[in-house]
C-alpha positions in Angstrom: 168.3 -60.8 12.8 167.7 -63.4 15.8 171.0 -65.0 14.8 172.8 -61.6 14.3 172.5 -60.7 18.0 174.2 -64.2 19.3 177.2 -63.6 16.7 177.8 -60.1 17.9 177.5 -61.3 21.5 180.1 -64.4 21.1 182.6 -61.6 18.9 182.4 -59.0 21.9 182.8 -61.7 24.6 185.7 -62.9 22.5 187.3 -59.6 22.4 186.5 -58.7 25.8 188.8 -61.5 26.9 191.8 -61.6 24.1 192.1 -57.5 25.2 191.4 -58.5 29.7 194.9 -60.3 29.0 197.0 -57.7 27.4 196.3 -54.9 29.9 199.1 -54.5 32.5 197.6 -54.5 36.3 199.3 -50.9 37.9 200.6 -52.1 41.5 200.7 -50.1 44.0 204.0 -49.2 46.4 204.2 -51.3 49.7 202.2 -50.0 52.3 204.7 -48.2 55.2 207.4 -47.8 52.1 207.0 -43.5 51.5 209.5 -41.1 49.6 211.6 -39.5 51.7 210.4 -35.8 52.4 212.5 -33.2 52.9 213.0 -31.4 56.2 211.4 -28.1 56.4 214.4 -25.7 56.7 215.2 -23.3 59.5 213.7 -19.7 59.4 215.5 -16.6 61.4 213.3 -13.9 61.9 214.2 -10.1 62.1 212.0 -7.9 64.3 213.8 -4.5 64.1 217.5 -5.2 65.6 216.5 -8.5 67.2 217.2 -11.9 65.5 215.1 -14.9 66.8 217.2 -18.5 65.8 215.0 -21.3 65.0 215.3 -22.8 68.8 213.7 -19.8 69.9 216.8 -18.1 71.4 217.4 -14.3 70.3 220.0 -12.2 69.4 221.0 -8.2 68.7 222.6 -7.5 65.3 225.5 -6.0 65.0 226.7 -3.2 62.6 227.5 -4.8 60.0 224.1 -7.6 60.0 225.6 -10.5 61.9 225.1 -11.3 65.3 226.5 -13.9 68.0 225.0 -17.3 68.7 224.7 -18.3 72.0 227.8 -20.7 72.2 229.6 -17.2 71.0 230.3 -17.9 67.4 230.1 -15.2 65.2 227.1 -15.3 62.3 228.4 -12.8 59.6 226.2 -11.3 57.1 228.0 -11.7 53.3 228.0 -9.1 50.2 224.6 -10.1 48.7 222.8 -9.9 52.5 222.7 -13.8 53.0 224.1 -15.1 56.8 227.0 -16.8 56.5 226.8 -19.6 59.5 230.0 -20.4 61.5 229.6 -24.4 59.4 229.5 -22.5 56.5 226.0 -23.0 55.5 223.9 -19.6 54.0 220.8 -18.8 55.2 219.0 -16.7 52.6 216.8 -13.7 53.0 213.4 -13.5 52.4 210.0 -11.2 53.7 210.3 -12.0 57.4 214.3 -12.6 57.8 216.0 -15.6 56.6 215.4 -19.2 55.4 218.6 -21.8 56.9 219.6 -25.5 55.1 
C-alpha cells in the first residue's frame, strides 16, 4: 500500500502537467480598445398639440401631424403615422411621441 500512494502521486503529477500544456490561455482585449456603442437615438415628444425636438426647441402640429422646424423646414407625418424628416430619415412612433436615427 506504502508504494501505491507514491505511484498514484508521480501518475497525477504526470498528467497534471501533459494536460497544463494543452489548455489554450483566453487573452483578454487591450485595455482602452472597446466596441463601438451605438448612439442613443433622438426622441420627439408629444404633449397634446406641442412637439418638443430633441434640442429642446418646440413646435405646434399642424393638421395633418407635421410641424415646422425652427430653420422652417417642413416635418411631414407619412401614411403609417411615422415623421418623415426634411433628410429623409423616419422617426417612428412610440408611447410618448417618436424615436429619430
Amino acid at each position: 500500500m506504502k508504494t501505491l500512494i507514491p505511484a498514484i502521486a508521480l501518475t497525477a503529477v504526470t498528467l497534471a502537467g501533459c494536460t497544463s500544456s494543452r489548455l489554450t490561455r483566453i487573452e483578454e482585449a487591450p485595455r482602452g480598445l472597446e466596441a463601438p456603442r451605438a448612439s442613443p437615438a433622438k426622441r420627439i415628444t408629444v404633449v397634446g398639440n406641442e412637439v418638443t425636438l430633441p434640442d429642446g426647441s418646440r413646435s405646434t402640429r399642424n393638421a395633418a401631424g407635421g410641424f415646422a422646424l425652427p430653420n422652417g423646414q417642413q416635418v411631414t407625418r407619412d401614411a403609417r403615422g411615422a415623421l418623415v424628416l426634411p433628410n429623409g430619415n423616419r422617426c417612428l412612433p412610440d408611447a410618448g411621441g417618436y424615436t429619430c436615427p
